[in-house]
Each structure stands twice: as C-alpha cells, then as structure tokens.
N, C-alpha and C positions, 0 to 999 in steps of 0.2 A: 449528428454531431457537427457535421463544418456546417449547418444551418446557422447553428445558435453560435460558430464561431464567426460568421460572416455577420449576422444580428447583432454582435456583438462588438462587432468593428464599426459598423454605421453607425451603435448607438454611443462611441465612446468619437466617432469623428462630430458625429451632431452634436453631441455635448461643448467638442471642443470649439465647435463653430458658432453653438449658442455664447460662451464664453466669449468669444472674443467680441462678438455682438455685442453683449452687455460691458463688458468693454471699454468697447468703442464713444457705446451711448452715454457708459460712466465719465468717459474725457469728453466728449463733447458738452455736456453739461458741466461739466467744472468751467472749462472756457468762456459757457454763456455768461455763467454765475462772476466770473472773473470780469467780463464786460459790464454788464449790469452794476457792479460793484466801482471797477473804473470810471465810469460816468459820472455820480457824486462826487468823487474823493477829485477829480481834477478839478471840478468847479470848487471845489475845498479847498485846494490848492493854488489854483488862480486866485480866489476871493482870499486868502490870507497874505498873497504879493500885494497884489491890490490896498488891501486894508492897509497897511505897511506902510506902503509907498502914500497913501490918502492921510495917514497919520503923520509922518515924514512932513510932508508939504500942507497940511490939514486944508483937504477936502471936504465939501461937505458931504461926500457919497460912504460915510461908514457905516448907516444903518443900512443901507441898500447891502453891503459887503457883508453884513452882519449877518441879513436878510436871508441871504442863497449860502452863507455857510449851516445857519440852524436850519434851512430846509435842505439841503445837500443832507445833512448829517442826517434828517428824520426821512430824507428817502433809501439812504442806506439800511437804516435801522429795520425800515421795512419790508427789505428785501430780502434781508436775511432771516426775518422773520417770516416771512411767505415761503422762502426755502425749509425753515425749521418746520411750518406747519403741515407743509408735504409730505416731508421728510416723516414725520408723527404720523401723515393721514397713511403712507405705504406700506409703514410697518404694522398698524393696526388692521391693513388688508389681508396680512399674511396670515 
C-alpha cells in the first residue's frame, strides 16, 4: 500500500513538472510568435510616417513606402499562417 502511495506521489509531482514544462514552452512561443509579428507591423508603421510625411512634402519615395507596407503586410499574413499550419499539423498528431 505506501508502494502505490509513494508511486503515486511521483506520478502526480511528474505531472506537475511536465505541466509546467509545457507551460513554459507554451509562453515562450507566444513571445517568439509576438516578435516575429513585431517585425512586420514596425516597418508598417515606420512606412505609413514615412508615406505621410513623403505625401506632405511630395516625395518621390511612395511606391518604395507603398512597397515594404504590402510586403510587411504579406509577411505577416504568412506567419500566421505557418503558425495556423502547425497548429493543424499537432493536432492531427494527436
């Protein structure tokens, strides 16, 4: 009897240890995902001052601005989509 009570205390601390493992790995990947995301959406950001300001004073650089906002925006789209695909391949593991 205190076999399986002792068995049973490993098997419920290993649990909790595997939890918090997963976890861990679950916020760490939010964070990457949150970089990865950041990245785009600045130069989105810069290139819509930019545009502004090029418009304002009329620049000739607003295809250029135009440029890295519709690729900014198709690299984000992407990543989220590489996230979604994952996300589908994990679950289909299970």
């Amino acid at each position: 009897m205190k076999i399986k009570g002792r068995f049973m205390d490993k098997t419920a601390s290993e649990s909790e240890r595997l939890t918090k493992k997963s976890e861990e790995k679950y916020y760490k990947t939010i964070e990457e995902i949150a970089h990865e995301l950041r990245n785009p959406l600045n130069i989105m950001r810069t290139s819509v001052y930019l545009l502004k300001k090029a418009v304002k004073e009329s620049i000739g650089d607003v295809d250029k601005y135009i440029y890295q906002l519709e690729d900014s925006i198709r690299r984000s789209d992407n990543i989220i989509t590489n996230i979604l695909n994952k996300d589908i391949l994990i679950k289909h593991k299970d």
